[in-house]
LUMLUMDREN-132898 format. One line per 2 residues: for each residue z, x, y negated of C-alpha. Coordinates in steps of 0.2 Angstrom, whole numbers, plus 2048, in hexadecimal, padded with zeros to 3 digits. Example, Ala and Ser with C-alpha at 12.3 -4.5 7.8 and 13.67 -1.06 7.14 Angstrom:
LUMLUMDREN-132898
827/83E/816; 824/844/805
This chain:
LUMLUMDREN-132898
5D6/455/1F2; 5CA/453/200
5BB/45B/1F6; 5C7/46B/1F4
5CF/46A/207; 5BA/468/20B
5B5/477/1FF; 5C0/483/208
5BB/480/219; 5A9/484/213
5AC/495/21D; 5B1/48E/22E
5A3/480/22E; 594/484/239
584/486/22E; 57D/473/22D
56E/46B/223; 572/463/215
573/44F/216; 56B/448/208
572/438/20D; 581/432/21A
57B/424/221; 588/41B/22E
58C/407/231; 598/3FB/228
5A8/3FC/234; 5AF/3EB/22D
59F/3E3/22F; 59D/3E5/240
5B1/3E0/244; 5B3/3CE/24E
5B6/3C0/240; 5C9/3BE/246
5CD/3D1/240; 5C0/3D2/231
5CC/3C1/22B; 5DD/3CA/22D
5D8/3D6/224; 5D0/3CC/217
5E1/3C3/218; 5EC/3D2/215
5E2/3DB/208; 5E2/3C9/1FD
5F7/3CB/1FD; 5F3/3DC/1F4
5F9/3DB/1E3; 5E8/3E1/1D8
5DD/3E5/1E7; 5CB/3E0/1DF
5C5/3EE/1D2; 5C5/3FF/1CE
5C5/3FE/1BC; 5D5/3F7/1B5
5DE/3F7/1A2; 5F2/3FB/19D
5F9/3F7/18D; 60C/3F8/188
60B/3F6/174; 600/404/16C
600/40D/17E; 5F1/40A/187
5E9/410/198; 5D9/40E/19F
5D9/411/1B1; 5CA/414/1C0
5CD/416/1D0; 5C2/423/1D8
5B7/427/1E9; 5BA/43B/1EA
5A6/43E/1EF; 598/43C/1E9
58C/42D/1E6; 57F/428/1DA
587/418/1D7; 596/422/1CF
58A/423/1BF; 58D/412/1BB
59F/416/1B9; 59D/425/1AF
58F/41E/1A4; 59E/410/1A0
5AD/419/19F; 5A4/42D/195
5A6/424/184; 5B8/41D/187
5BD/432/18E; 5B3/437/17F
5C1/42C/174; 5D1/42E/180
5E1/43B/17C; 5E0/440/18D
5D6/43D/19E; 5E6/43E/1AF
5E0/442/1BE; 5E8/447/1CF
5E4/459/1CD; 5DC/462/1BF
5CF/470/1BD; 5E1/47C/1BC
5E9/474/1C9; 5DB/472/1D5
5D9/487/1D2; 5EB/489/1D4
5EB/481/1E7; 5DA/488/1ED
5E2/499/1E6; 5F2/498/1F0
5EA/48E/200; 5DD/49F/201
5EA/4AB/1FA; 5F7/4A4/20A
5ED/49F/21A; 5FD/49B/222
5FD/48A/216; 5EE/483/222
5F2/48F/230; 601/491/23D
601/4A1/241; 610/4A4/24D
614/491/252; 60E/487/260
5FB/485/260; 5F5/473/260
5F0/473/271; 602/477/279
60A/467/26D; 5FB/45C/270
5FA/451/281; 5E9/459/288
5DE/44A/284; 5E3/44A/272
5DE/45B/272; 5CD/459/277
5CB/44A/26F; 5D1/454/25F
5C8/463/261; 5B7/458/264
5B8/450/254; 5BC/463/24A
5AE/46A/253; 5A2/45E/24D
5AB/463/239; 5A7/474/240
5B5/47A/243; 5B7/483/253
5C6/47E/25F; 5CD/492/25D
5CF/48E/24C; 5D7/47B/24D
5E2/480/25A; 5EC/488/24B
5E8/47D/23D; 5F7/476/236
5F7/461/23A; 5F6/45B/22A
5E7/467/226; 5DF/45F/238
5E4/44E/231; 5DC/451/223
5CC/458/228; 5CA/44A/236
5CB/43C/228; 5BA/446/221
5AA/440/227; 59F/44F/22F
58F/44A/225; 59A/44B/213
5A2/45D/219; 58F/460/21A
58A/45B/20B; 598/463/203
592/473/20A; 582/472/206
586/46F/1F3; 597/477/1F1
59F/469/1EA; 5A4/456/1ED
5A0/44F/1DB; 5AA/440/1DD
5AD/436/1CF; 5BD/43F/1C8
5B6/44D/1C6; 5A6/446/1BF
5B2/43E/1B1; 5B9/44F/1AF
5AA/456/1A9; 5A9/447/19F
5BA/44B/196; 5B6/460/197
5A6/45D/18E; 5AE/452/181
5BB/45D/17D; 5C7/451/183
5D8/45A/18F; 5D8/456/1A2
5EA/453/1A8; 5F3/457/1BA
5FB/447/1BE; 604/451/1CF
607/463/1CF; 5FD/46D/1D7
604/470/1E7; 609/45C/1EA
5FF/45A/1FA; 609/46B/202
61A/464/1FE; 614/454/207
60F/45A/216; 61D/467/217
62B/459/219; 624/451/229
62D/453/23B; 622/45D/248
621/44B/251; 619/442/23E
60E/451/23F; 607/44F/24D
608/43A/24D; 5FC/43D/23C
5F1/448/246; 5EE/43A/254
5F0/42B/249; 5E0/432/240
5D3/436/24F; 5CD/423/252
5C8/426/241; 5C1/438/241
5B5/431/250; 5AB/427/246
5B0/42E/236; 59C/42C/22F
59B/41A/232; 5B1/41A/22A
5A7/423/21C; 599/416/219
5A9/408/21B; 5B3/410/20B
5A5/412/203; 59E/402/203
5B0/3FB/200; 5B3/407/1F2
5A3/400/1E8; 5A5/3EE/1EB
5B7/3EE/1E3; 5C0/3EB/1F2
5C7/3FB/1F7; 5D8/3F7/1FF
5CE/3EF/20C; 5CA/400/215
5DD/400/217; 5E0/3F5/220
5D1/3F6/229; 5D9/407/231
5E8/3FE/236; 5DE/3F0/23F
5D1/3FF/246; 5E0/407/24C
5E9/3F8/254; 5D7/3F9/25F
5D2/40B/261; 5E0/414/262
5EB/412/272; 5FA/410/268
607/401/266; 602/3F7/258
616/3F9/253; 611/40C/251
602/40A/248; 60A/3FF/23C
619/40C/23D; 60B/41A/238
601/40F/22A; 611/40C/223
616/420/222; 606/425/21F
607/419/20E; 617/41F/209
611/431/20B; 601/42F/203
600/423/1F6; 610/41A/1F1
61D/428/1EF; 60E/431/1E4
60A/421/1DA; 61D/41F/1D6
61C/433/1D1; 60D/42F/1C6
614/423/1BA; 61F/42F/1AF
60E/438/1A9; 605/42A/1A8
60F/422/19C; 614/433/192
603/435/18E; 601/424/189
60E/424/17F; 60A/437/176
5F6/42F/176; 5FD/41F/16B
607/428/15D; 5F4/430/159
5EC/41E/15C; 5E4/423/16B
5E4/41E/17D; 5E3/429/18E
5D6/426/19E; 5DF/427/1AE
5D3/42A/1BE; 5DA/42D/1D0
5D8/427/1E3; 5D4/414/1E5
5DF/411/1EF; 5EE/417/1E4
5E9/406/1D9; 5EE/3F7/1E3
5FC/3F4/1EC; 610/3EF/1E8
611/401/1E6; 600/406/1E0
600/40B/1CC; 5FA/3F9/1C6
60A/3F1/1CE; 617/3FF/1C8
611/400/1B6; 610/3ED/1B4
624/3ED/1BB; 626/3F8/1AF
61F/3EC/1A1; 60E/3F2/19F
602/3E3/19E; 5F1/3E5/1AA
5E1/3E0/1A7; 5D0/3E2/1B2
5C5/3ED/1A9; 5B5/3E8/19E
């Protein structure tokens, strides 16, 4: 999703060098030892919070399942190299969005500006306080996107691009794509003849977003910016999180970050981590488990399994995938 939301503000984005590299600092490193413990702490109580690639088996019906990092990274070949031979042998590869579906939402986000733009509402200026505002607009501008332009961005769309680090949106527009690891395996199934299945429907992420109040809207726009200000450096933190395994961590590392950056009570930020996980990960996973397991099912009766690859994130957790299909009597295993 972030590599299409990326792709399609190519246009607005100021002309920038291509970065062969975004180098920023390891956020959780630098954290005093009290908070870098608490949040050791909490991600431990994580039910199946270390790894990325994990096994599900229910009698014949088996699923292998990666969790993924969206951009590209040379250490992704690794993952490929292990997993091209198990696509080139699976009934199916899931993923969140498809070639189709990914087609279908760029289509209708170009076709209907008024799904990123609010044309006739407030502008985000009259509903933010004035500090937010140009707290807000510095960190778009430096995604190159002018403050005429934000100012009527819907808040999920400014949400959304704040959480993307300006040296990635670079790359991105230098190269035209993200490359992350689902797609990567994509090609691997594409080129193996092997079908590539929406989990979601296309337009998921709209229907989201379209049920918040005005007041979620814009508590997701200002939940986000402590992020957004060091977003390379957030960047370099997922990323190293995400290869070491250990990717619930940058979680809660955004709560604790929040808790010290962002002028807001830590009741509200736990208020807005909680949402947040509701909105973006648990209601989806809990939507995700029907397909999953049709496919695994259909994949059996023909002696075959299916590869599952989505978000990290949507792994772990009491509502992440691993827990709900284990609750529902699947048996999980670590990958080889």
């Amino acid at each position: 999703m972030k590599r299409l939301i990326a792709a399609l503000l190519i246009g607005l984005a100021a002309p920038a060098a291509h970065a062969a590299e975004c180098a920023g600092s390891n956020l959780l490193a630098a954290l005093p030892a009290a908070d870098r413990a608490a949040i050791r702490s909490a991600t431990d109580a994580v039910p199946f919070h270390q790894g990325i690639l994990w096994q599900a088996r229910k009698g014949k019906a088996r699923i292998t399942m990666v969790g993924t990092y969206h951009f590209d990274d040379p250490r992704h070949a690794a993952m490929r190299a292990r997993l091209a031979p198990v696509i080139a042998e699976a009934d199916a590869l899931l993923v969140e969005l498809g070639p189709k579906e990914e087609e279908q939402l760029k289509s209708a986000m170009l076709a209907d500006p008024a799904l990123m733009m609010d044309p006739t509402g407030p502008t985000l200026p009259e509903r933010l306080q004035p500090e937010e505002w140009k707290a807000i607009s510095a960190a778009l501008a430096d995604r190159g996107i002018p403050a005429i332009v934000a100012s009527k961005m819907r808040p999920w769309y400014v949400a959304m691009m704040m959480g993307m680090s300006p040296c990635m949106l670079q790359q991105v527009a230098a190269t035209g794509a993200a490359n992350g690891l689902d797609w990567q395996l994509m090609a691997e199934a594409e080129g193996a003849g092997i079908p590539v299945v929406a989990l979601e429907p296309w337009d998921t992420v709209l229907k989201l977003f379209g049920g918040l109040t005005p007041q979620q809207e814009l508590d997701m726009i200002v939940y986000t910016l402590p992020a957004a200000q060091h977003a390379d450096d957030y960047a370099t933190t997922m990323t190293d999180a995400y290869f070491a395994g250990d990717v619930w961590q940058i979680w809660e590392f955004g709560r604790i970050d929040a808790y010290r950056n962002s002028g807001l009570p830590k009741a509200e930020v736990d208020r807005l981590t909680d949402e947040a996980q509701v909105l973006l990960m648990d209601a989806r996973n809990r939507s995700w488990i029907a397909p999953l397991t049709a496919a695994a099912d259909a994949a059996a009766a023909r002696d075959k399994g299916v590869v599952a690859a989505f978000g990290a994130l949507h792994l772990p957790g009491e509502n992440g995938v691993l827990r709900l299909l284990e609750k529902a009597g699947w048996t999980i295993e670590k990958g080889e």
